[in-house]
Structure formats: structure tokens, C-alpha cells
Residue, then its C-alpha position, 0 to 999 in steps of 0.5 A: x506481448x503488449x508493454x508499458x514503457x516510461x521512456x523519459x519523463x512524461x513519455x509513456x508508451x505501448x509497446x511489444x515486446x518479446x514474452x519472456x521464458x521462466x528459469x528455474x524456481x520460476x513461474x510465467x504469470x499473465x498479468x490481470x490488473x495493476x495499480x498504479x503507486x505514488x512511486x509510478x507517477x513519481x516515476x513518470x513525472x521524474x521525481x523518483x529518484x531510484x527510478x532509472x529509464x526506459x523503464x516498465x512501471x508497476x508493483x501493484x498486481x494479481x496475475x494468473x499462472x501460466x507455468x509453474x513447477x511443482x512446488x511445496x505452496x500447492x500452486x498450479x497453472x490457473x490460479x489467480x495469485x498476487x506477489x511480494x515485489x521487493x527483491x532482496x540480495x539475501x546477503x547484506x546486514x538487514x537480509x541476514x537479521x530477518x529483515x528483508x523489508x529494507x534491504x541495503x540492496x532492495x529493488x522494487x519493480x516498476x522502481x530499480x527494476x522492470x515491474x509488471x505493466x505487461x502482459x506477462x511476467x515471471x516471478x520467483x515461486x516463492x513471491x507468489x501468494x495464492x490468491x484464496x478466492x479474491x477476485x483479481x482486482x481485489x488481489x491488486x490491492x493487497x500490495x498497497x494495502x501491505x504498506x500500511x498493514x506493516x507500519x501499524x505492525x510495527x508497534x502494539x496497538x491497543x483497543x485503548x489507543x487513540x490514533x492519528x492517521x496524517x493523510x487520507x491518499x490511498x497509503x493513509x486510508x490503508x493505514x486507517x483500515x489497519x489502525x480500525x482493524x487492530x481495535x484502535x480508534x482512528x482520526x484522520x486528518x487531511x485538506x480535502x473534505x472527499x478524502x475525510x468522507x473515505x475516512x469515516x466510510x472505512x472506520x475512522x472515528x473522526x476527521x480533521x480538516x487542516x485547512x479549515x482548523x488548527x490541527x493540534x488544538x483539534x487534536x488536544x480537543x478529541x483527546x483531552x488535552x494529552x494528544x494521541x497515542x500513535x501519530x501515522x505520517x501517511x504524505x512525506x510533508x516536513x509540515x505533517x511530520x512537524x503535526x504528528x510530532x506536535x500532536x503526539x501524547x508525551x510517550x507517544x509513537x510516530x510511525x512515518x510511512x510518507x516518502x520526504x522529500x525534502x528536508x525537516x528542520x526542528x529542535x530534537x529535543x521536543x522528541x527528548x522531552x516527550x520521550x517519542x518513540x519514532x519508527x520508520x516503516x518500509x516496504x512489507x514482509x512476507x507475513x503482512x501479505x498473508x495478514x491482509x489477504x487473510x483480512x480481505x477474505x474475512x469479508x471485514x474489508x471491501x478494499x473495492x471501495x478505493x478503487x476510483x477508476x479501472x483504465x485499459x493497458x492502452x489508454x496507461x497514458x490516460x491514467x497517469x495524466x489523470x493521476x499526475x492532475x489528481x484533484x484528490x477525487x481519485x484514490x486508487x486507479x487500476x490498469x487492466x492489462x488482460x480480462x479474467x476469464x470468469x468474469x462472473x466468479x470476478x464480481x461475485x467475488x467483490x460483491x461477496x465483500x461487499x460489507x462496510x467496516x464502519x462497525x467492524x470487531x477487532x482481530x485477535x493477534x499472536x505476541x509477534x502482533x500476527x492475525x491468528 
């Protein structure tokens, strides 16, 4: 079977490799579409580092089942599925508290171990998440759009809130269909115009460009004087983490979902005299992916207007040189690894969700902040 490989650094190739075989509780999956992450560029330019090589990219994905046991989910060969691909030990302190998101051991395909850039691959059967009717490029989206789905999940949005997303790549646009989705409304700042425009085309109330303005005196002017209630630090940037904290309502909340990398240096005691309540955010949980696919389905979101370019499995090399080059026109880049075979039920899929969330009405959620 066809395999993608990151040799080193800058080095990336197609290769073959043997078809592997399910144990038991698995399944073998032929993969349809992947997205490529942050992580997997990271990867491929050698500034990840949990990243290992040689190694096989991608945790962004929908796939079609080949095999599959009989199983309490109702699964069965030829349906189109997504997976949860963070593999916990089930053993450490986080793992047995519930939360399985950040375990003390977490491996993340495509990251600390092989991912699914292949043609086929097996996968625990509980990880796998039909697909109820999504088409599979839709499905490869859920994963990323999982990441922002959690971090605004993890604390109460209210209608009233006024919520500033810092950074409008695909992870701060997920955060901002999210925040749009919980009954917020949502500004989103950035540098690049094209960015803004996604923004405002997925429900942002309002933008602000940081390079044409001064973020918080902006800021003070959409609310007021008081600053905003929830801050998303959506770019891993010491000086957006330094905006939020700036731009927070005294009592505010900042919730980070940015990957740092590099050190912040500043006064704690503004956190102190603000009384900021700052969350980190990680991964995702089982319960995040059945919000969002429940959300895709509702027909409220069309995830298909992130997507800025579909590659063939052959040409990864050409999506990942045009992402690593990005000039911020790209949002999010599919690789499609094998062709659904009803290519007609595939875009009638996406055209059946096809309607903008510019007006969108809130969700109604449980007191665990659930879609119900």
C-alpha cells in the first residue's frame, strides 16, 4: 500500500509499504481523506518536538471500514467513519481521573506515533465515530474542529459574553464557529485581512486587524472600556498570549489553545489583580467528537468552506511545501488518499450543508456544557 513518509526534516516521500492486519477489538480502515495540522508541518520542517523519524504524518482523517468485528456501536464494513487519534495508557493520574485528553503518556498519530497518511490502517473500535451521513472530507475535519470545539468547553459561555478569538488560522477559525455556536459573540483578531474575511463569513461579529490597529485600545472600544470576557489564544505567540491577558475583563477568562513555543515573560500579578481564570486546553474528548459531528449534521455549519485545496497522496510533497510557504491564503489543505466510491452521494453530502452560519441560533446544552 501507498505510505507517506517524513524521513528527516524536509524529506518526504511515497512509499510501499505492507498492508497491516486488525487484532483483536480492531478494525482495518482504508483511509479517504487527511488533513494536514500545524503538528504535521511542524513535523516535516523539524520544529515539533515529540516528533521522532522516520515517521508517518496525519491525525486529521475519515476512512472507510473494511473489517470489522461485530461491535455494541452497530459498525460494519462500508461505512464512512472518523477517529479519536489520542491514544491514552489508561493507567497514569489524568487517565484514571477522566481525563484522557492530556494523558501523562499521550500519543498522537502522525506525532509520537505512525498517523494515517496511508492507504490503510487499523484503529481501536472503540475510536471510531460513524460517520451519520457526512461526507468524507467533511469527516476529515471533525478532528481539528474538535480542538476548538473542547477549548471553548471548557468553561460556560454565555449569549451575553463577549469573546475574543486571537488568531484566525484554521484552530482560531474552529474557535470562532464554536464561540458562534455557544451563543457568544465573537471578534477575531489577526494580521492578515483574508483571514478577518473567514472570520466574519463564519459568524464573527467583528475583527480587528493588529497590524493596521492597536489591539487593546480596539478592544476597550467594542467593549466599552471593560475588556472582553473570554480571550482564545489561538497562535502559541508570547505577544498574543500578552494581547489576551491585556484584553481580558477583570474576572475574565483566557483560555489558551496555541502551542508556545517560546518563553513568556510578565508580571503575574496583573493575573492577580484581574483575578483571571486561565485554562489550558489539550486535545479533545470522546464527548467533543459527537458534539461536533452532531453539529456538522445539523446543517448550521459548512465546514467545507475551510478547506482552501484538496492534493493527491502523490503530490503530499506539494502540499506540504505550499503550507510550510503559506501566505495565510490557505486555511485548511486535504490529502486525498483513496476516492470514495459514490462520488455523487459525496457532494450531495456537502452541498446538503451548504448554509452559512452568519445568522446562526444558538445550541441548547446540558449543565456538563453537552449538545443536547
Amino acid at each position: 500500500m501507498k505510505t507517506v513518509l517524513i524521513n528527516k526534516p524536509f524529506e518526504i516521500s511515497v512509499v510501499e509499504t505492507e498492508k497491516p492486519t486488525p487484532s483483536e477489538g480492531e478494525a482495518l480502515l482504508q483511509v479517504l481523506y487527511c488533513g494536514i495540522c500545524g503538528a504535521d508541518v511542524a513535523s516535516f520542517t523539524g520544529n515539533q518536538p515529540f516528533t521522532t523519524y522516520p515517521r508517518i504524518p496525519g491525525h486529521e482523517f475519515s476512512a472507510r471500514i473494511v473489517e470489522i468485528p461485530e461491535n455494541s456501536k452497530g459498525l460494519k464494513a462500508g461505512d464512512i467513519v472518523t477517529c479519536n487519534p489520542y491514544f491514552n495508557c489508561g493507567k497514569c493520574y489524568s487517565c484514571k481521573r477522566g481525563f484522557v485528553n492530556c494523558c501523562t503518556y499521550n500519543q498522537t498519530m502522525g506525532v509520537q506515533r505512525d498517523g494515517s497518511f496511508r492507504d490503510y490502517i487499523v484503529m481501536p473500535i472503540e475510536r471510531i465515530y460513524p460517520g451519520r451521513g457526512l461526507s468524507a472530507k467533511e469527516l476529515a475535519l471533525v478532528e481539528p474542529f474538535t480542538i476548538g470545539w473542547h477549548a471553548l468547553s471548557r468553561t460556560q459561555i454565555k449569549p451575553s459574553d463577549k469573546v475574543l478569538v486571537v488568531g484566525a488560522g484554521p484552530i482560531g477559525l474552529f474557535a470562532t464557529i464554536s464561540a458562534v455556536a455557544k451563543g457568544a459573540r465573537v471578534y477575531v483578531a489577526d494580521i492578515l485581512d483574508g483571514r478577518l474575511e473567514k472570520a466574519m463569513h463564519f459568524g464573527a461579529t467583528g475583527t480587528i486587524n493588529s497590524a493596521k490597529t492597536d489591539i487593546l485600545e480596539e478592544s476597550m472600544k467594542i467593549t466599552d472600556g471593560n475588556g472582553f470576557d473570554v480571550c482564545v489564544e489561538a497562535c502559541g505567540s508570547s505577544v498574543t498570549f500578552l494581547n489576551c491577558i491585556d484584553c481580558a475583563a477583570f474576572a475574565g477568562k483566557i483560555i489558551l489553545i496555541g502551542n508556545g513555543k517560546k518563553e513568556t515573560t510578565f508580571l503575574h500579578s496583573i493575573l492577580l489583580k484581574k483575578e483571571l481564570n486561565v485554562f489550558g486546553s489539550r486535545n479533545s474528548y470522546p464527548k467533543d467528537f459527537e458534539a461536533v459531528i452532531d453539529l456538522i449534521s445539523s446543517g448550521k455549519v459548512n465546514v467545507m468552506d475551510m478547506v482552501s485545496d484538496v492534493y493527491p497522496i502523490d503530490d503530499t510533497k506539494g502540499a506540504f511545501d505550499a503550507l510550510t510557504h503559506n501566505d495565510g491564503s490557505l486555511s485548511k489543505v486535504l490529502i486525498e488518499v483513496n476516492k470514495p466510491e459514490d462520488s455523487i452521494s459525496e457532494s450531495a453530502s456537502e452541498e446538503g450543508r451548504s448554509v452559512k452560519i452568519l445568522k446562526m441560533k444558538s445550541f441548547v446544552y446540558n449543565s456538563e456544557n453537552e449538545l443536547v
